[in-house]
C-alpha positions as a printed Julia matrix, in Angstrom:
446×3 Matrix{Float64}:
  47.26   25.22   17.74
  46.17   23.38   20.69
  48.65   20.86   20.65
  51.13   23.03   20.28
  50.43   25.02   23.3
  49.54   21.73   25.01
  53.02   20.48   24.19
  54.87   23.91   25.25
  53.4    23.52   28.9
  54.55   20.39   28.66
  58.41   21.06   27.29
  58.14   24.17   30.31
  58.44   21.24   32.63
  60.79   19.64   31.59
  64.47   20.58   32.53
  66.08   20.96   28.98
  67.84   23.41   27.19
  65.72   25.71   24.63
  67.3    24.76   21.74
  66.5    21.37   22.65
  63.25   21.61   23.56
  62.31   23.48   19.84
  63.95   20.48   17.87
  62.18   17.52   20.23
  58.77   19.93   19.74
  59.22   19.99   15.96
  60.52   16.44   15.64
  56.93   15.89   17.64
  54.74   17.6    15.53
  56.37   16.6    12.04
  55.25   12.99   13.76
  51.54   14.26   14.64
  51.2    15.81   11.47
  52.58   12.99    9.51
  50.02   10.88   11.74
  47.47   12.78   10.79
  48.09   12.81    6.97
  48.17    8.41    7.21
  44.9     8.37    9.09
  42.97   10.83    6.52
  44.84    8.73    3.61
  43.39    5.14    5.43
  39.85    7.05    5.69
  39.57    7.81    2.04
  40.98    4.51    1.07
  38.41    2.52    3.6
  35.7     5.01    1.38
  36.71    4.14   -1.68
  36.85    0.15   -0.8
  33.42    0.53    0.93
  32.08    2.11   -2.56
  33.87   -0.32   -4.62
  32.31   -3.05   -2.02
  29.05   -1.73   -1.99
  29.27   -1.79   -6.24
  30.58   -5.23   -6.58
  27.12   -6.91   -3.83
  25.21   -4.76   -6.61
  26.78   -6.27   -9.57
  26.76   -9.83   -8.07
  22.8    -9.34   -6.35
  21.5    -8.58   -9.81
  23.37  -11.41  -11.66
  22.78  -13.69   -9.13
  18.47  -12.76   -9.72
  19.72  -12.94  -13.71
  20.8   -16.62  -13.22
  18.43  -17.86  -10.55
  15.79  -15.37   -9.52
  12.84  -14.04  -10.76
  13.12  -11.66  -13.56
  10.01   -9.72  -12.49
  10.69   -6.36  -10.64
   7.27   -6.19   -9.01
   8.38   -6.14   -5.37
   5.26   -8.34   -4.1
   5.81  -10.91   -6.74
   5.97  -14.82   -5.94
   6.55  -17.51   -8.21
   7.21  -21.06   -7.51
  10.03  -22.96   -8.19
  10.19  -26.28   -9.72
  10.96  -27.49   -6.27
   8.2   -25.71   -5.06
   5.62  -27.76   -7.62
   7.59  -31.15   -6.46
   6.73  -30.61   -2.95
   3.03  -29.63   -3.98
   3.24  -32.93   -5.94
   4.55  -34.93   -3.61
   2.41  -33.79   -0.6
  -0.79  -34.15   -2.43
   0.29  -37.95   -3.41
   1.04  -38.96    0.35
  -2.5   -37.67    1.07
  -4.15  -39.45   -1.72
  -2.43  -42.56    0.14
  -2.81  -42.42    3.49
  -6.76  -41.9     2.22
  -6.67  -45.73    1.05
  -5.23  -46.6     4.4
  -7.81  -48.52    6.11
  -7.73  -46.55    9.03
  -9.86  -46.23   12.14
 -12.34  -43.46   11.09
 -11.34  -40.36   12.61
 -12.92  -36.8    11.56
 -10.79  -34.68    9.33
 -10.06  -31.53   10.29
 -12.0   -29.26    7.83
  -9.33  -28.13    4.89
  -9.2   -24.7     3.24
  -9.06  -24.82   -0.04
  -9.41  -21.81   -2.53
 -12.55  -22.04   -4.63
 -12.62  -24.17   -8.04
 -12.44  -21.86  -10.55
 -14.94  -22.02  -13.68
 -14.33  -24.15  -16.68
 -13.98  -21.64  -19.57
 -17.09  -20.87  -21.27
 -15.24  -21.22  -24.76
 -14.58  -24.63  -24.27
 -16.95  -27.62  -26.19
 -19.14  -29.68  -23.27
 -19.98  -32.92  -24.02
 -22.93  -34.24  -22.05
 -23.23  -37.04  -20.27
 -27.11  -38.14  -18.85
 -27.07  -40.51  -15.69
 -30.68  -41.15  -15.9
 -32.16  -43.86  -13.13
 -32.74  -47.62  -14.25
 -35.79  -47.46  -13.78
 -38.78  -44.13  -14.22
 -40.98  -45.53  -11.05
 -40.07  -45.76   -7.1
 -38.56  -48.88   -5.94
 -40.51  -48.26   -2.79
 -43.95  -47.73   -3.83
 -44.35  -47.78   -8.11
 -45.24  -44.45   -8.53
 -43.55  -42.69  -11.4
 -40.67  -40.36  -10.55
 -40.95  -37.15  -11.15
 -37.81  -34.37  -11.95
 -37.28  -31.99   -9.89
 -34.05  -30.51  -10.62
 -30.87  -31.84  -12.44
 -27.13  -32.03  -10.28
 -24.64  -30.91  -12.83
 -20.62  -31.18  -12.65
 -18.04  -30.86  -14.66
 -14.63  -32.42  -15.49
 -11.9   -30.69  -17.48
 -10.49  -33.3   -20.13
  -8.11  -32.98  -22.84
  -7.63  -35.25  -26.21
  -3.74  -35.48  -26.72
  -2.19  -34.71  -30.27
  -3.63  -37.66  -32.36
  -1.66  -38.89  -36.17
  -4.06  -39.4   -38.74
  -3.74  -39.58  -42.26
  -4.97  -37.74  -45.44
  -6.02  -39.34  -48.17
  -6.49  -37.6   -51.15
  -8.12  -39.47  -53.65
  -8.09  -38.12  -57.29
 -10.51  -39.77  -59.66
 -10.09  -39.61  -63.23
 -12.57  -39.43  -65.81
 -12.18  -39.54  -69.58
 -14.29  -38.42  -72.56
 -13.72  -40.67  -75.35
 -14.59  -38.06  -77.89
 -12.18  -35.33  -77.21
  -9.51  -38.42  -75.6
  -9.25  -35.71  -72.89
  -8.48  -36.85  -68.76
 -10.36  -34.92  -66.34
  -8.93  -34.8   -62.75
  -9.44  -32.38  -59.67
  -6.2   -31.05  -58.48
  -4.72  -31.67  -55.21
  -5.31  -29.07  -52.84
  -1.68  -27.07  -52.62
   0.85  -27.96  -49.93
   3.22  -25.82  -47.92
   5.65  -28.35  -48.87
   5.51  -29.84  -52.2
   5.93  -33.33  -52.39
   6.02  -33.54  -48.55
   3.86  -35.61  -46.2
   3.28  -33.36  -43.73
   0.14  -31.65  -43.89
  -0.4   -27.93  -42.54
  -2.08  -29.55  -39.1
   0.87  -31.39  -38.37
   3.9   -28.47  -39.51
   1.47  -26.45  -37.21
   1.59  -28.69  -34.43
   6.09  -29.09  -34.48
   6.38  -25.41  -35.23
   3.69  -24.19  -31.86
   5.65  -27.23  -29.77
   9.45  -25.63  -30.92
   8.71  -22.0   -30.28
   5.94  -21.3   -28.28
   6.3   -24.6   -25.66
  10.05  -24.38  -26.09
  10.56  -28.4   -27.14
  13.66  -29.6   -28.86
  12.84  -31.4   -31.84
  14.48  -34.78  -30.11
  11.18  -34.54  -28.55
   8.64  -33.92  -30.5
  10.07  -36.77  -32.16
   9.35  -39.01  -28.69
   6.0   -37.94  -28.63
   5.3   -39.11  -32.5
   7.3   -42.39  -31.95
   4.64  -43.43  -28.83
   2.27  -43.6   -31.52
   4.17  -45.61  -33.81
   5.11  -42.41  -36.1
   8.44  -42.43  -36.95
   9.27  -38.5   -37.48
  13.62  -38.07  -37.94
  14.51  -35.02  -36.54
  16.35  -34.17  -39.78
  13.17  -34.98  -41.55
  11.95  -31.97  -38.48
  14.55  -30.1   -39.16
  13.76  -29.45  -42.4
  10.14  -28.87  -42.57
  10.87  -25.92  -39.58
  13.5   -24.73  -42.24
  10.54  -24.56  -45.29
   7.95  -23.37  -42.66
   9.95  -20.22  -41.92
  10.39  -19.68  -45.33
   7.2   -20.51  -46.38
   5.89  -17.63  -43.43
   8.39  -14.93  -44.52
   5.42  -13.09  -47.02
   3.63  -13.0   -43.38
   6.18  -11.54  -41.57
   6.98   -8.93  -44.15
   3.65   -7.84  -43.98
   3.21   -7.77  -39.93
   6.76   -5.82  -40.38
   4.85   -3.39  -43.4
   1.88   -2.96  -40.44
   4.5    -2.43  -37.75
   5.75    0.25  -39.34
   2.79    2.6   -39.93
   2.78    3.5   -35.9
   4.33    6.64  -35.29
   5.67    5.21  -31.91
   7.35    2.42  -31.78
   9.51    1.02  -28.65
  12.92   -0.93  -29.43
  15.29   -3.56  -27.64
  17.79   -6.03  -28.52
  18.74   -9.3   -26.5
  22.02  -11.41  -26.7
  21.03  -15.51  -27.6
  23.51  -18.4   -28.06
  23.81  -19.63  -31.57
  25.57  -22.53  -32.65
  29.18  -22.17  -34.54
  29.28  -24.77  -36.45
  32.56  -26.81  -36.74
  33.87  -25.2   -33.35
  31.26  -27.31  -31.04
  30.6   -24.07  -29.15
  28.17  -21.34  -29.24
  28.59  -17.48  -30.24
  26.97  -14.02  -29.27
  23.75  -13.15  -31.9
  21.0   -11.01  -30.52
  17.37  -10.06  -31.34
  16.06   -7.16  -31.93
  12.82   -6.74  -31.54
  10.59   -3.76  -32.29
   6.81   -3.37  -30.85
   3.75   -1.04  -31.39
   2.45    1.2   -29.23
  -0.98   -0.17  -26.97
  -2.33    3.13  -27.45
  -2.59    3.2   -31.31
  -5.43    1.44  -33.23
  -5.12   -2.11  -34.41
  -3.96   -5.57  -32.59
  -0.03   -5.14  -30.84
   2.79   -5.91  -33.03
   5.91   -7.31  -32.27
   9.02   -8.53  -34.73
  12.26  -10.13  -34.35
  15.05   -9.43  -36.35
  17.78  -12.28  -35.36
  21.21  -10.74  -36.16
  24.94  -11.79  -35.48
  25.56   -8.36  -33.88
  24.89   -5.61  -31.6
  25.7    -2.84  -33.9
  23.29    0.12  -34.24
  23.36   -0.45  -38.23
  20.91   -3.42  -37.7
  18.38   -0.71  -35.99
  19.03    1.61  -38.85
  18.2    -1.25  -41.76
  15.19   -2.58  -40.29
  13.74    1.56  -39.5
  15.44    3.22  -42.47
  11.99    4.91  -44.16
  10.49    4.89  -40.38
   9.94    8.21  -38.76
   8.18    8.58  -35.17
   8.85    8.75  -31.46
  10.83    5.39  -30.65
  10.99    4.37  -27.06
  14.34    2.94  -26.0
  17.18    2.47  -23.38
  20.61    4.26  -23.42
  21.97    1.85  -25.26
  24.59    4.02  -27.9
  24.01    1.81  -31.2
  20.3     3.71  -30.74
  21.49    6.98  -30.96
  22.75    7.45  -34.86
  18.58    6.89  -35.69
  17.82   10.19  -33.57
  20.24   12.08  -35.49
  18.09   11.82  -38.28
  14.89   14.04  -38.66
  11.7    13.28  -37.8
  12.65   10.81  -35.34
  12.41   11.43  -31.91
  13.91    9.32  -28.67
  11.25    8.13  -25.62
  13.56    6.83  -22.26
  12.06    3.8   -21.43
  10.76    4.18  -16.92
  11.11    0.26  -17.01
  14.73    0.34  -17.77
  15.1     3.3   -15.41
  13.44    1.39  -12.52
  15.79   -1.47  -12.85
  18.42    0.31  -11.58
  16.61    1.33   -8.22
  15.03   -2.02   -8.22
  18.56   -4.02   -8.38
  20.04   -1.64   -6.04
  17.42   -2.48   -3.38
  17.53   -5.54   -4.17
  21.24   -5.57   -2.97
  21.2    -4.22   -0.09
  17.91   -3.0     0.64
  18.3     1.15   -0.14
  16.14    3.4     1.57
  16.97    6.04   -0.93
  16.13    3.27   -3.99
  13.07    2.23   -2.11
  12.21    6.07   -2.27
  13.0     5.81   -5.83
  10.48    3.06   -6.36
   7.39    4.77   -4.53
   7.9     7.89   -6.58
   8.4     5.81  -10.27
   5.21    3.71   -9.07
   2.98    7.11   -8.56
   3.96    7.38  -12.38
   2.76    4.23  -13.19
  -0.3     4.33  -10.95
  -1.1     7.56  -12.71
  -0.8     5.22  -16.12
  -2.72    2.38  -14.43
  -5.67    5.57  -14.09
  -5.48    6.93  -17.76
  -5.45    3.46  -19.55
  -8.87    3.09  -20.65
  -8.8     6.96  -21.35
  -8.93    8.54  -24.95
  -5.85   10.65  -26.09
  -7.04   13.78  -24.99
  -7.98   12.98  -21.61
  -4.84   11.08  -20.9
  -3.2    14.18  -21.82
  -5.1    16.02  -19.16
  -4.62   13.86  -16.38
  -1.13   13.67  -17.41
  -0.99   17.57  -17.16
  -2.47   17.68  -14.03
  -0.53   14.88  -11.98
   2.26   13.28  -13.63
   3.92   16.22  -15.07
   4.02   17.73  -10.65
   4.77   14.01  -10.05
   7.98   14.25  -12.33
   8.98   17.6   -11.59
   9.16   16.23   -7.49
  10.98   13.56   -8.19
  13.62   15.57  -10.52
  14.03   17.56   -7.38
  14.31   14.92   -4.76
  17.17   13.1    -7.1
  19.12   16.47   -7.46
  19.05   17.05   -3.7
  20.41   13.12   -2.58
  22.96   13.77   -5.65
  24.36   16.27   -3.94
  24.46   14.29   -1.06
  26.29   10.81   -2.78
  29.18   10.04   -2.89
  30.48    9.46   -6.85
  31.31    6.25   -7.67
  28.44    4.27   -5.84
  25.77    2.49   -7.08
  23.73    4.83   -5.93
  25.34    7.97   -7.74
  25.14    5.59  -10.65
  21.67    4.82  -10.66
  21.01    8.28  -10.14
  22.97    9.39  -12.52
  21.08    7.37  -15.16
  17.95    8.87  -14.82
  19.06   12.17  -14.48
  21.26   12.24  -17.8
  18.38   10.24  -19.17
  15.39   13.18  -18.4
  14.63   14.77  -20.63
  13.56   11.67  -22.78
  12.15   10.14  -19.55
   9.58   13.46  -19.52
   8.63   13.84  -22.64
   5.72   10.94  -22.42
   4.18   13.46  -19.54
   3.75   15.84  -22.91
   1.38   14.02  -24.49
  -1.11   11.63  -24.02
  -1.06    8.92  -27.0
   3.34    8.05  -26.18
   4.01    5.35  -23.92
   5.57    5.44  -20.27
């Protein structure tokens, strides 16, 4: 309305008929108004590229810490790289030299160091005496007398040493009954094999738990003149895993008396043969719950797929509370009775967490303070018993939970959809009332 009156001053000065004048003041306005219509069409379009700008640095900030970062969410955590040992190695080399220099003596500047650490108690000590040459004084022949002893110690280690077993079997006869007597062989976990359980321990600890390819463990046997193929390796890690599957059944029998269990699946390469490539399996792997009795659990069940039917095998007489993500191949087990879904916080986190990471949210980094008075709360009520967990879970977490359900709603309301922001909010908020129900008791995991 106030350009049009504008403009009407405006066509009142000008000498022009008034039939003119109406059609050059409409023609004018149909061109403001069509104006107008472009710039609000640009603004939402600039919005909607910002948002789909603002997703994409998320998507690429958390693959990027995927592929080369840390995996650790703790937001004070620091790790050193490999360069970051090199350095350390190198520097500490160049110092050891320049010490040999012969140098002019100059004093050293006084280095910190941290404190050496203890040798574990656990360990074995051998002893070592340095006694004097000689029990008198080389100044006046008196004898010496101890006062005190000055004791250090080194840390050593004896590498993997081949030996071999002989098993010597002597037989004896008795000439009346023409009967051979003979001690049997203690059983092997490979019969007819010559490795021995020390040695089938040794490949399968260096494999899986110090992550060496077999080509390797074969270079370590070979610098002692042991001559170990690696389909000869191959093999035995083939019978071993057989040969432990009566174990694992069991640890899988124990695993499954908890009445809370949490659940995850990750994707690993595996070979295709024939192709030279790799394909998609996963494991699953299922864990017990810290606060039940008994030593923590944890199986893997390597299979080709994601599909929720390898969840419903492996806990198909298993009833409980099972803590997992959102993931959908989850949710046919909870449609079963007696089974009840925990959200997993960690997984919930991770969304805030990448999100800062990206581009350093104040509303994530809000996110974080509140989920880490939750797990402070946890950090308080670890060493309690059930019941008084469950009381200080009443009394804080439960007003802890209910604050932040609030404080999401209200910057909801306030975000745009389609951000990373809306997104990460609107995990945990279709996620709640799983994410809560820990608060409601005090032997269920966070």
């Amino acid at each position: 309305m106030k350009t049009h009156a504008k403009s009407s001053i405006e066509w009142d000065q000008l000498d022009l008929a008034p039939e003119v004048k109406i059609q050059v003041e409409s023609l004018v306005e149909s061109l403001l108004a069509q104006a107008q219509d472009k710039i609000e069409y640009q603004a939402n379009e600039i919005k909607q590229l910002e948002e789909k700008n603002q997703a994409l640095v998320y998507e690429l900030a958390h693959l990027r810490r995927m592929r080369y970062g840390s995996k650790s969410e703790a937001m004070s955590a620091i790790q050193l790289s490999l360069l970051d040992e090199d350095y350390q190695t190198d520097v500490a080399a160049i110092e050891a030299e320049i010490e040999q220099l012969p140098l002019p003596q100059q004093k050293k500047p006084k280095r910190v160091r941290a404190g050496r650490q203890p040798l574990p108690d656990h360990l074995p000590r051998i002893e070592h005496r340095h006694e004097p040459a000689s029990c008198q004084c080389q100044q006046c022949g008196s004898a010496l007398t101890k006062i005190s002893e000055d004791v250090t110690e080194q840390l050593d280690v004896e590498p993997a040493k081949f030996f071999v077993h002989r098993h010597i079997r002597p037989q004896y006869a008795c000439r009346c009954c023409e009967t051979i007597v003979a001690k049997q062989v203690p059983p092997a976990l490979i019969d007819g094999g010559m490795a021995a359980t020390g040695l089938l321990s040794w490949i399968a600890v260096s494999k899986y738990l110090d992550h060496l390819p077999l080509y390797r463990i074969a270079q370590i046997a070979a610098r002692d003149g042991v001559t170990l193929p690696i389909s000869t390796l191959a093999e035995w890690v083939g019978r071993v895993g057989v040969a432990l599957q009566p174990l694992v059944d069991r640890l899988t029998w124990h695993l499954l008396q908890g009445r809370t269990l949490h659940a995850d699946e990750t994707p690993v390469a595996q070979l295709d043969p024939g192709n030279g490539k790799t394909k998609r399996a996963y494991l699953w792997a299922y864990r017990s719950n810290d606060f039940e009795l008994g030593p923590r659990i944890i199986v893997f069940d390597y299979q080709t797929s994601r599909s929720g039917k390898h969840a419903l095998n492996f806990l198909h007489n298993w009833h409980g509370h099972l803590v997992v993500d959102d993931y959908g191949g989850y949710k046919p087990l909870f449609a079963i009775d007696d089974r009840t879904e925990l959200g997993c916080w960690m997984h919930a986190r991770r969304k805030y967490f990448d999100l800062h990471k990206a581009n350093s949210s104040e509303i994530a980094l809000e996110a974080l303070q509140r989920i880490g008075i939750l797990y402070a709360i946890e950090a308080e009520g670890a060493q309690l018993t059930v019941e008084a967990r469950h009381q200080l879970r009443t009394e804080k977490s439960i007003p802890a939970l209910q604050s932040l359900h609030g404080w999401l709603l209200h910057i909801r309301r306030q975000t745009a959809d389609g951000s990373s922001t809306a997104k990460a909010i609107d995990y945990t908020l279709k996620r709640w009332p799983s994410l809560i129900r820990y608060a409601n008791s005090g032997s269920h995991p966070i």
